[in-house]
C-alpha positions as CSV (number, residue, x, y, z in Angstrom):
1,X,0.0,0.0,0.0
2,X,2.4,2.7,1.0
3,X,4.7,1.5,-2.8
4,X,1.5,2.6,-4.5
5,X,0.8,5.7,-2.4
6,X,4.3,6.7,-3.4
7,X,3.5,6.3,-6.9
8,X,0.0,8.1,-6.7
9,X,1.9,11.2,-5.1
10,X,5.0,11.5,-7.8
11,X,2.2,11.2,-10.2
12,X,-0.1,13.9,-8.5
13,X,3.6,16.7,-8.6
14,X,3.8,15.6,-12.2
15,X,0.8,16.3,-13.0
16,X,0.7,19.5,-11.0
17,X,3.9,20.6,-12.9
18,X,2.4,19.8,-15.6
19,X,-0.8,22.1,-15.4
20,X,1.5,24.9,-13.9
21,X,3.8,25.2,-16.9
22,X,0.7,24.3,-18.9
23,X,-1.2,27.2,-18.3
24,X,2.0,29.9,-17.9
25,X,1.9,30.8,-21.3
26,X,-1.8,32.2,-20.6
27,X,-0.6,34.4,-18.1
28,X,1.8,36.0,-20.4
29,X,-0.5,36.5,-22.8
30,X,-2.8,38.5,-20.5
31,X,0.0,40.6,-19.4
32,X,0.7,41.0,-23.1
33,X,-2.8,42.2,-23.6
34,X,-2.5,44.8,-20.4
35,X,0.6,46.2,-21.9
36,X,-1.1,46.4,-25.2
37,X,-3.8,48.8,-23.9
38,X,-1.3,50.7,-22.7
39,X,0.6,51.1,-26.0
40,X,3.6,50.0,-24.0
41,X,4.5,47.4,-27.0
42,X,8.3,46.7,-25.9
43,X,6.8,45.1,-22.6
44,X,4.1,43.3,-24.6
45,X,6.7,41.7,-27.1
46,X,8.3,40.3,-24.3
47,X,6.1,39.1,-22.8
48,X,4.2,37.5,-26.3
49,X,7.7,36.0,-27.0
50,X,7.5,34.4,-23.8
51,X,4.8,32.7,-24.4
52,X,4.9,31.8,-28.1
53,X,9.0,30.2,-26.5
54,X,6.3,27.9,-24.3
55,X,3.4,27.3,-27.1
56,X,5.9,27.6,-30.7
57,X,3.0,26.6,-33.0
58,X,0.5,28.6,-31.4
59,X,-0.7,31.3,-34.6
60,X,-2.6,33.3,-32.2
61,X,0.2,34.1,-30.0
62,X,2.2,34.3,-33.3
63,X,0.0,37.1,-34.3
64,X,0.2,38.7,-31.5
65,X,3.7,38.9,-31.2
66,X,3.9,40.3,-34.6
67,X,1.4,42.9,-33.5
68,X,3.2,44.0,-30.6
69,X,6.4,44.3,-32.5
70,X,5.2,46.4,-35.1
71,X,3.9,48.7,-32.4
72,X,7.7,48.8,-31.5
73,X,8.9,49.8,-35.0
74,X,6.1,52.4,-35.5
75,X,7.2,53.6,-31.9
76,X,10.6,54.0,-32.9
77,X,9.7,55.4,-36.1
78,X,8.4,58.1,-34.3
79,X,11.2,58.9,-32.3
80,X,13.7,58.6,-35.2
81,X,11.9,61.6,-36.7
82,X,11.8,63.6,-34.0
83,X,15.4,63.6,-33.5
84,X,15.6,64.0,-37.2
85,X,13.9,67.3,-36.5
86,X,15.9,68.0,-33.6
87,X,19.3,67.5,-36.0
88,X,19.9,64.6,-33.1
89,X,21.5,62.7,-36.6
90,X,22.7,59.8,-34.2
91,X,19.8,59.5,-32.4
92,X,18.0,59.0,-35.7
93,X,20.3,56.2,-37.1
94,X,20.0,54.7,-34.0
95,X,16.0,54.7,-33.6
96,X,16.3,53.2,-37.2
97,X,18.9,50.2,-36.5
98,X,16.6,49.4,-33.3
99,X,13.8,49.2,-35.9
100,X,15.8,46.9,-38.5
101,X,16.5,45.3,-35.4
102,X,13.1,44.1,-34.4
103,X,11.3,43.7,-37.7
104,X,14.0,44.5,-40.5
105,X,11.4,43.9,-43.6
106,X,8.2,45.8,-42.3
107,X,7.4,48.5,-44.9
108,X,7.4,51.1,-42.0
109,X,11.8,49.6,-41.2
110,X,12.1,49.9,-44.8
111,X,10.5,53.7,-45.3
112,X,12.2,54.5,-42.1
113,X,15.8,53.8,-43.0
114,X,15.6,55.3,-46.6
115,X,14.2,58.6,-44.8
116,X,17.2,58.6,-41.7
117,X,19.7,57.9,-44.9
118,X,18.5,60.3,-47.0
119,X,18.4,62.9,-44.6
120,X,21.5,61.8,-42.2
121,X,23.4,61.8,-45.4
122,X,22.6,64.9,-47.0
123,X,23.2,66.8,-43.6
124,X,26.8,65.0,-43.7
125,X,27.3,66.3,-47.5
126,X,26.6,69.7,-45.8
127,X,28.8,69.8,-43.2
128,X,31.7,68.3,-45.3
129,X,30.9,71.5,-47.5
130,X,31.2,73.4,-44.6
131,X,34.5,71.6,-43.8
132,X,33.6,69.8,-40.7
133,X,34.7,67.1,-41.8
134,X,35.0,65.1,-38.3
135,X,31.0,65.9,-37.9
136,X,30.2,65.0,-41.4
137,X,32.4,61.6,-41.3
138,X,30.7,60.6,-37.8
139,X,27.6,60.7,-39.6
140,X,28.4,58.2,-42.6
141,X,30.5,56.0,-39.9
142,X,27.1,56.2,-38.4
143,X,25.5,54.6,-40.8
144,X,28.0,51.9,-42.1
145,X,28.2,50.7,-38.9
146,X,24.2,51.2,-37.7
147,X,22.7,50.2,-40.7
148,X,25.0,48.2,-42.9
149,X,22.1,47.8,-45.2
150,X,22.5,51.0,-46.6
151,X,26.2,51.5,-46.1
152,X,26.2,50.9,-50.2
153,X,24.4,53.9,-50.5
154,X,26.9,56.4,-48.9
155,X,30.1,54.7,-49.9
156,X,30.8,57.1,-52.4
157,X,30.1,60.0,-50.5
158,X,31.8,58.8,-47.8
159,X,35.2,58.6,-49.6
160,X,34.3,61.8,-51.1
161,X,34.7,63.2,-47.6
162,X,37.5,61.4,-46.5
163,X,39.3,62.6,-49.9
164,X,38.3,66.1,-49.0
165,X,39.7,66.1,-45.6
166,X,42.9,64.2,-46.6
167,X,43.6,67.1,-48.8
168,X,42.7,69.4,-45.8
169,X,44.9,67.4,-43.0
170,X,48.0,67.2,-45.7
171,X,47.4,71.1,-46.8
172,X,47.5,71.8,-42.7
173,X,50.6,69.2,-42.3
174,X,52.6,71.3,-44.9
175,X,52.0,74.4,-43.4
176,X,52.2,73.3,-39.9
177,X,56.0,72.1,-40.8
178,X,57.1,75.0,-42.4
179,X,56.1,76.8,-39.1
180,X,57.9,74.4,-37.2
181,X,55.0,73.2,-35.0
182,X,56.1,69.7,-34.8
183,X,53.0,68.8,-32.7
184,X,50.6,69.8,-35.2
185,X,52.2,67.6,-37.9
186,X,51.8,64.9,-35.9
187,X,48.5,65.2,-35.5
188,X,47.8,66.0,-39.3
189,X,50.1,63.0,-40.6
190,X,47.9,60.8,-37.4
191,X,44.3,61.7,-39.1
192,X,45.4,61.4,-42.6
193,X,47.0,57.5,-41.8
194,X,43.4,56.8,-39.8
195,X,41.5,57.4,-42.6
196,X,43.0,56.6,-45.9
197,X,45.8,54.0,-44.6
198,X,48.1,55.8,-46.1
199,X,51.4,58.4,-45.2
200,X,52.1,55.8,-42.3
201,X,55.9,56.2,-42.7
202,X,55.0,59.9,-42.5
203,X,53.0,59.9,-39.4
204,X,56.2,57.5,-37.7
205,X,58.6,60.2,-38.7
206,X,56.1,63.2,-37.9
207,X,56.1,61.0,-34.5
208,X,59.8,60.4,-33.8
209,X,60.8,64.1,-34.7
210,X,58.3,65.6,-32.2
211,X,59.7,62.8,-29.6
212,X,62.8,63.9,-30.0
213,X,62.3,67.7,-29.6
214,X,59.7,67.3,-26.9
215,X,61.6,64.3,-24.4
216,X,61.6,65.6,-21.0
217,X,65.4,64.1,-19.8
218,X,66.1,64.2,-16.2
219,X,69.9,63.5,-15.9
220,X,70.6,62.1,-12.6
221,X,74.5,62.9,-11.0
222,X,75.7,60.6,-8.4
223,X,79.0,60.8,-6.9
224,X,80.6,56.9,-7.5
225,X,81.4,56.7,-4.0
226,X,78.0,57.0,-3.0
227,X,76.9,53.3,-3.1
228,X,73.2,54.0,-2.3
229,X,72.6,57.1,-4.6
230,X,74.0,55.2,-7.4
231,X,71.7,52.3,-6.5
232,X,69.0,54.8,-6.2
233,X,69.8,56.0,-9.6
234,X,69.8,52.8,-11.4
235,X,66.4,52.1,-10.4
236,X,64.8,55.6,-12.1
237,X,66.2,55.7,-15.1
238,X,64.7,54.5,-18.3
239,X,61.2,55.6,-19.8
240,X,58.0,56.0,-17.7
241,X,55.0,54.6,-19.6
242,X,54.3,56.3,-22.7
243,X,55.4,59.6,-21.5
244,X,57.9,61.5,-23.2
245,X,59.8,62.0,-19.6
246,X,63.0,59.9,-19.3
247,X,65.3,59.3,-16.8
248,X,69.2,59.0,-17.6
249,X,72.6,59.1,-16.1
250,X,73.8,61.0,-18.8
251,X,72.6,63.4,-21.8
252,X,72.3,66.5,-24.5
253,X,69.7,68.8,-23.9
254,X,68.7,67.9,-20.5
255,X,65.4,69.3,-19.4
256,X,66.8,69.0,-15.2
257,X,69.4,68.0,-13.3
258,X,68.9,65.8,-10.2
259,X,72.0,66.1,-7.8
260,X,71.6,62.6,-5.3
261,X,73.3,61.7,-1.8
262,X,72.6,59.5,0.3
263,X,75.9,58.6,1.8
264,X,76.3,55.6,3.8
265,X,74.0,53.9,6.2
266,X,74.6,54.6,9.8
267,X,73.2,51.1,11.5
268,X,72.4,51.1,15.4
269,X,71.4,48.0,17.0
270,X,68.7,47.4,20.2
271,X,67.4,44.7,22.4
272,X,64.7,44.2,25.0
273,X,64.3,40.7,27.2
274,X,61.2,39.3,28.0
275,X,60.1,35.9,30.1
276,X,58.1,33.2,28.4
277,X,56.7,30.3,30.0
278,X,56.0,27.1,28.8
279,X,54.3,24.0,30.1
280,X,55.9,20.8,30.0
281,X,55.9,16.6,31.2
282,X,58.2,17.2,34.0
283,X,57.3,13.2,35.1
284,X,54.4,10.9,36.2
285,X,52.5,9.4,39.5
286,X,50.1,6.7,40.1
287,X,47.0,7.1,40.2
288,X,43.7,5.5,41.5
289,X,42.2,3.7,37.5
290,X,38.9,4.6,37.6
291,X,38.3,1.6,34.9
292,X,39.0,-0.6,37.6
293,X,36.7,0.8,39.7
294,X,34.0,0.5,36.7
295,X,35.2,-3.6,36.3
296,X,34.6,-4.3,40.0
297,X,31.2,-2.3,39.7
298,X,30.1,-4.7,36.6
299,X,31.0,-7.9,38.6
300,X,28.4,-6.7,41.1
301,X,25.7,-6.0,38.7
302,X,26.1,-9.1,37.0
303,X,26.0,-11.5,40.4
304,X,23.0,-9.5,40.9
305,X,21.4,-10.5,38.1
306,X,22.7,-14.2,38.4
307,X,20.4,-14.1,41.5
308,X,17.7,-13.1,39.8
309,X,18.1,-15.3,37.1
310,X,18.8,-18.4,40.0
311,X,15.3,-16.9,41.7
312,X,13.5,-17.6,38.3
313,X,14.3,-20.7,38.2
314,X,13.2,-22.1,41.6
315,X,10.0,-20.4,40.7
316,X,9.6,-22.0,37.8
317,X,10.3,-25.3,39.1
318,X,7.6,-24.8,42.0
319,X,5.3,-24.5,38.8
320,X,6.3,-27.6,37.2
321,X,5.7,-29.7,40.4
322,X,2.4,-27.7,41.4
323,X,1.2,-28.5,38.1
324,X,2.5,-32.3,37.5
325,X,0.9,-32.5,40.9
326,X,-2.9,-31.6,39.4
327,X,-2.1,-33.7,36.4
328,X,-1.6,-37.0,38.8
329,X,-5.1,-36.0,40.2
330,X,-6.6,-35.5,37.1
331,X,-5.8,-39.6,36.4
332,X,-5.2,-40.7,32.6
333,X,-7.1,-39.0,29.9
334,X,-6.6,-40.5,26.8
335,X,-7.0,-38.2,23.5
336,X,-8.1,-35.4,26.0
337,X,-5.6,-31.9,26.4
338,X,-7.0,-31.1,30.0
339,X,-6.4,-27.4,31.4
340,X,-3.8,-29.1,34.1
341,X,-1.7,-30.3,31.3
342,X,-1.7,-27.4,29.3
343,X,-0.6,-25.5,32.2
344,X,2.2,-28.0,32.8
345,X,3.5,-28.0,29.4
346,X,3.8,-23.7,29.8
347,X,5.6,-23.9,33.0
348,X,8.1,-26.5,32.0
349,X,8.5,-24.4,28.8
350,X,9.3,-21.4,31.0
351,X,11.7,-23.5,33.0
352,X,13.4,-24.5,30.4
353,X,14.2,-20.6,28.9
354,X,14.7,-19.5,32.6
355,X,17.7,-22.1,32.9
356,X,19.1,-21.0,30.0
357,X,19.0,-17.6,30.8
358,X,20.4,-18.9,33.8
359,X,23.5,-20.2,32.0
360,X,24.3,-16.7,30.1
361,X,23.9,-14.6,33.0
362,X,26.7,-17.4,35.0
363,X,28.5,-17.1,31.4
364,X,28.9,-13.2,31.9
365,X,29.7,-13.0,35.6
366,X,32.7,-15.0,34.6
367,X,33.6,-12.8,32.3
368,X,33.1,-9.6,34.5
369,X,35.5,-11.2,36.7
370,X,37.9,-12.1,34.4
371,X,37.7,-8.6,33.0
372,X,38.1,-7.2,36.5
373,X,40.9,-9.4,37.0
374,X,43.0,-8.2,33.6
375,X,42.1,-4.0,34.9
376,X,45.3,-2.6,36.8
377,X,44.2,-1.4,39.8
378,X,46.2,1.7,39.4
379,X,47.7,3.8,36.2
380,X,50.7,6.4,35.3
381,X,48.9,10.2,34.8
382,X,51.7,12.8,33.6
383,X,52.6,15.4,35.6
384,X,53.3,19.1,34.1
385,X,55.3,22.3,35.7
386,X,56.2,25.1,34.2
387,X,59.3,26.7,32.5
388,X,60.4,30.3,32.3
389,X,62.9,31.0,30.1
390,X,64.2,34.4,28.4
391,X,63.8,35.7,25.1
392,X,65.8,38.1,23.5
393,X,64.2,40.9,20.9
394,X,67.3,42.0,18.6
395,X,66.6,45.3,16.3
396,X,68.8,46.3,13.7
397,X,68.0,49.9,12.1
398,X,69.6,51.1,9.0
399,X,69.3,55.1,8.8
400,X,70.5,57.5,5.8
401,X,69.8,61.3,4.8
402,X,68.2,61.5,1.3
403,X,69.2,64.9,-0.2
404,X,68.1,65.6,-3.7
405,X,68.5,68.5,-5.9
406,X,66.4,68.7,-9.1
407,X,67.2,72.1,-11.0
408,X,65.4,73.0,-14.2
409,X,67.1,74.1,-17.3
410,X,64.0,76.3,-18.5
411,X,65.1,78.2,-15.1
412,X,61.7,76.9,-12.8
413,X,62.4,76.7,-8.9
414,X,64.6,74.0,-7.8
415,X,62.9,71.1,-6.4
416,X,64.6,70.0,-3.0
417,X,64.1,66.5,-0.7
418,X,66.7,66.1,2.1
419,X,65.0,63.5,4.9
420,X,66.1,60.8,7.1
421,X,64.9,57.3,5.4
422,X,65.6,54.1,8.3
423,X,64.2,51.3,8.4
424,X,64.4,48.1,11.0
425,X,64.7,44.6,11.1
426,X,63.2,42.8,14.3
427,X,64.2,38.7,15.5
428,X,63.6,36.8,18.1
429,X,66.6,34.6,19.9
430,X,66.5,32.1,22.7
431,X,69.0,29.5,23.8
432,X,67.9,25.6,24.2
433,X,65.7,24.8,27.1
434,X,66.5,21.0,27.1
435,X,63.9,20.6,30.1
436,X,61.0,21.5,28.5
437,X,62.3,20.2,25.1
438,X,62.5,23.5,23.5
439,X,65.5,23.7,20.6
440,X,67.6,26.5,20.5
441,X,66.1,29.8,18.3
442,X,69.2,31.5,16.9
443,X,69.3,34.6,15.7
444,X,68.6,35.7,11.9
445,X,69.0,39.3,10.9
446,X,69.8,40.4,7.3
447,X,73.0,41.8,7.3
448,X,74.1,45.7,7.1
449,X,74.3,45.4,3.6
450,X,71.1,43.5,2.8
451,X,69.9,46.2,5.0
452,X,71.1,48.9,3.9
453,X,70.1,47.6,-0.2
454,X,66.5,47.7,1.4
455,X,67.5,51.4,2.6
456,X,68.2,52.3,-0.9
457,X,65.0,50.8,-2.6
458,X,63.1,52.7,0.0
459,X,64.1,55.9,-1.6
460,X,63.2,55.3,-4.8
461,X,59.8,56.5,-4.6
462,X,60.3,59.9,-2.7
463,X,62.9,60.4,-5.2
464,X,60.9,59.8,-8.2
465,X,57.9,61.8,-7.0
466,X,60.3,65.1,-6.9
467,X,61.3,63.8,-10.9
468,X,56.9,63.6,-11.9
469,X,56.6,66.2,-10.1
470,X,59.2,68.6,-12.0
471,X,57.7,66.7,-15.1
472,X,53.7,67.7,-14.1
473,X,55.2,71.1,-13.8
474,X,56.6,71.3,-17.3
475,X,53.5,70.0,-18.7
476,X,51.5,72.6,-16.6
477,X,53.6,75.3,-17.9
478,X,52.5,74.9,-21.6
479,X,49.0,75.2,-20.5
480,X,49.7,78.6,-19.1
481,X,51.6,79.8,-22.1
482,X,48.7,77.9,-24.5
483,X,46.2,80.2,-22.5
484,X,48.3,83.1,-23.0
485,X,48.8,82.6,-26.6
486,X,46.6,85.1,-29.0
487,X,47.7,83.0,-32.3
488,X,45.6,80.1,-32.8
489,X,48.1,78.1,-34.5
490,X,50.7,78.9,-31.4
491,X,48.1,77.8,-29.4
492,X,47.1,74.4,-30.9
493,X,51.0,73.7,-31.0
494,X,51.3,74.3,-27.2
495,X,48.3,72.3,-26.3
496,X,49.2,69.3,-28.7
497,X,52.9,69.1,-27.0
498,X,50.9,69.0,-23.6
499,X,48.9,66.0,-24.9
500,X,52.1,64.6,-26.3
501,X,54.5,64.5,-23.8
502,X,51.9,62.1,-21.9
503,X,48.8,61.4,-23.9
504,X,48.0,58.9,-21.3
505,X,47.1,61.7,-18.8
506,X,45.6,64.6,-21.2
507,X,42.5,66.3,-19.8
508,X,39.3,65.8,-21.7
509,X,38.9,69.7,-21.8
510,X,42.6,69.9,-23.6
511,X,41.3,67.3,-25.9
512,X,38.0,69.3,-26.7
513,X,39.7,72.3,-27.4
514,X,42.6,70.8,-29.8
515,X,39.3,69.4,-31.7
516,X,37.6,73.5,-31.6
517,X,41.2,74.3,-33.1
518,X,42.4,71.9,-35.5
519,X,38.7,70.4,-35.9
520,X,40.5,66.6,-35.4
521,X,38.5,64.4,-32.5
522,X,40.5,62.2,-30.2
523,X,43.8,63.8,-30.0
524,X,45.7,61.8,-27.3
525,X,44.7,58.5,-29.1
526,X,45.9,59.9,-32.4
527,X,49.6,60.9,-31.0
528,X,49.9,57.8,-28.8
529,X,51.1,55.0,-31.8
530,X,49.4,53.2,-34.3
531,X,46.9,55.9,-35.7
């Protein structure tokens, strides 16, 4: 019975799951509806897709979903022409890719695409006559990459642009280099390889002379007695990140000067004592086994029940000769089960399982005993002291003065760090304590010159903070002088060599106005390599 009420149940869930999943599609469908009447058609696509995903050869729901989605294409539709009257160009392509997106042959896609094209493309035609180019070029890159459908149709026009600013970016190249403003070419030669592909050798060079006249080299002296400062040295110099600022220890036209000492380490030494204490087996005493105890406790229990068990079986003897007595009364009764005998043949029946029980419980008293007999009266418990014992704290401090002079060659302040730098190493020492079987802790302290190397790469960074620091300062300065310039040539140049120097860390605002000026988007990208 309970095997097939097992069954019935799984087959009751089943079925339940069954009807559940059965009838979820409906509930989609009504929200669907809901959302419907409230011309909210995004929600009621999803939730018709849901349901046609649950019921895929259901036409009704089929219809409806096709319903709902051209709601969504009309709705876009809408919005793409609005921006279209609000010159929001991007906004429009991008109303009309969502609509390709959803229902890509609906007459409404189709009309809506050939109007965002047609108008999107025109406007670009515009502004390329107007030479803004960059606007004019992110509307046809708009539209190849939005709606690659129609990027056939303004192909043509597209390299029409790109043709007209090429010839733009190279007439601005050439007369940026016979001004000298390296910077500017750069930029130029950058453009012209990211659109056409072409003048790549040009850009490289444009991009290798304006490295060369714009590297920021910090020459670092060091006495060569002065271990640390030239340790210090050898870890600045090189290139940091794509910056044009350099470090060396030797160079022509040398943008600063950093003077270094640190001199050698003074090392003082220190130590403070402290007692530990440990526990340890110091030996053993006899003790009292409480498992013996237990033993002679279940010999007692078990000759109690042996008496119980003995009790029994008198008992149950009385009973066999109280009822073989009735049966001797009763006389010989052939073929006839009289009461008396009956009562006979129970009691010896009892007697018989009462002298058995009789021989287990004798069984286990003898082995109570012998268990009792094998338990040790008395066992070994350890016994513990304590231990005190010194331990010695050894300190080893390494201390140097860090001066550093950083003078500029365009005549700015000097920048100045002279502080103490130390640093310690700390180890603990003890000798053996054989009595509480402790070994011996020795101590282990790097040595003074380990130290002292740790010293030295602790001075790095302090150091090279005074360096980015004279470099933010340099970069800083050509903002000021691009603010103060009234030519806006000079002024493009000054901001482009502060982009160049580090185009990693260029300002968006910088950027903005280098694309007002030279009307080229995304200078610090351009300059950094590769286009």
């Amino acid at each position: 019975m309970r095997r097939r009420w097992l069954r019935s149940a799984l087959t009751a869930s089943l079925l339940s799951l069954t009807l559940a999943f059965g009838c979820a599609w409906k509930g989609h469908i009504k929200k669907g509806d809901d959302f419907m009447v409230a011309a909210n058609y995004d929600a009621a696509a999803a939730e018709y897709a849901e349901a046609l995903r649950l019921r895929p050869d259901d036409a009704d729901i089929a219809a409806k979903l096709d319903a709902a989605q051209s709601g969504q294409v009309e709705v876009r539709a809408d919005h793409a022409r609005r921006a279209l009257a609000a010159n929001a160009d991007a906004q429009a392509i991008a109303f009309a890719a969502d609509a390709h997106a959803i229902l890509p042959s609906h007459p409404t896609t189709i009309a809506l695409i050939d109007e965002v094209v047609s108008v999107t493309s025109e406007r670009a035609q515009q502004k390329a006559q107007a030479q803004e180019f960059a606007a004019a070029m992110a509307i046809f890159d708009g539209i190849s990459a939005r709606l690659p459908s129609a990027s056939g149709r303004v192909r043509a026009a597209t390299e029409a642009v790109v043709q007209a600013w090429v010839a733009q970016l190279s007439a601005a190249a050439s007369e940026a280099e016979a001004a000298g403003r390296r910077g500017s070419v750069l930029l130029y030669r950058a453009k012209i390889a990211d659109l056409s592909g072409a003048g790549v050798a040009e850009r490289d060079a444009a991009r290798d002379q304006v490295a060369a006249e714009l590297r920021y080299l910090v020459v670092v002296a060091a006495r060569s007695a002065d271990v640390g400062a030239r340790a210090v040295a050898a870890a600045l110099l090189g290139k940091v990140g794509a910056s044009l600022l350099e470090v060396a220890a030797q160079g022509e036209r040398r943008s600063a000067t950093l003077s270094l000492t640190l001199g050698e380490a003074r090392f003082s030494t220190d130590k403070s004592t402290r007692a530990q204490s440990v526990q340890y087996q110091s030996g053993t005493q006899e003790v009292e086994n409480p498992f013996y105890k237990m033993a002679q406790d279940d010999v007692l229990d078990e000759e109690r029940r042996l008496v119980e068990r003995e009790n029994e079986v008198t008992k149950q003897e009385q009973y066999v000769d109280q009822y073989s007595a009735d049966v001797a009364r009763e006389g010989d009764t052939p073929g006839v089960s009289t009461g008396a005998e009956q009562n006979l043949r129970n009691a010896r029946s009892r007697l018989e399982a009462a002298r058995r029980s009789l021989t287990d419980q004798r069984n286990a008293v003898i082995r109570a005993k012998e268990k009792a007999a094998s338990t040790e009266q008395t066992t070994q418990e350890p016994v513990y002291s304590t231990h005190s014992f010194s331990v010695t704290t050894h300190t080893l401090t390494a201390t140097v003065q860090a001066t550093a002079t950083l003078a500029h060659a365009d005549g700015r302040p000097e920048l100045v760090f002279d502080q103490p730098l130390s640093i310690s190493a700390q180890d603990d020492a003890h000798a053996a304590q054989s009595v509480a079987g402790i070994a011996e802790d020795p101590l282990s302290l790097p040595s003074k010159a380990e130290l002292a190397a740790q010293l030295h790469a602790q001075a790095v960074a302090p150091i090279a903070a005074i360096i980015d620091d004279s470099f933010a300062g340099y970069r800083q300065g050509l903002l000021v002088e691009a603010s103060a310039a009234t030519d806006a040539g000079e002024q493009l140049e000054l901001l482009l060599r502060y982009v160049i120097v580090d185009p990693r860390h260029a300002d968006p605002k910088t950027v903005a106005d280098i694309f007002t000026l030279s009307g080229v988007p995304n200078a610090s990208s351009l300059v950094l390599g590769g286009g």
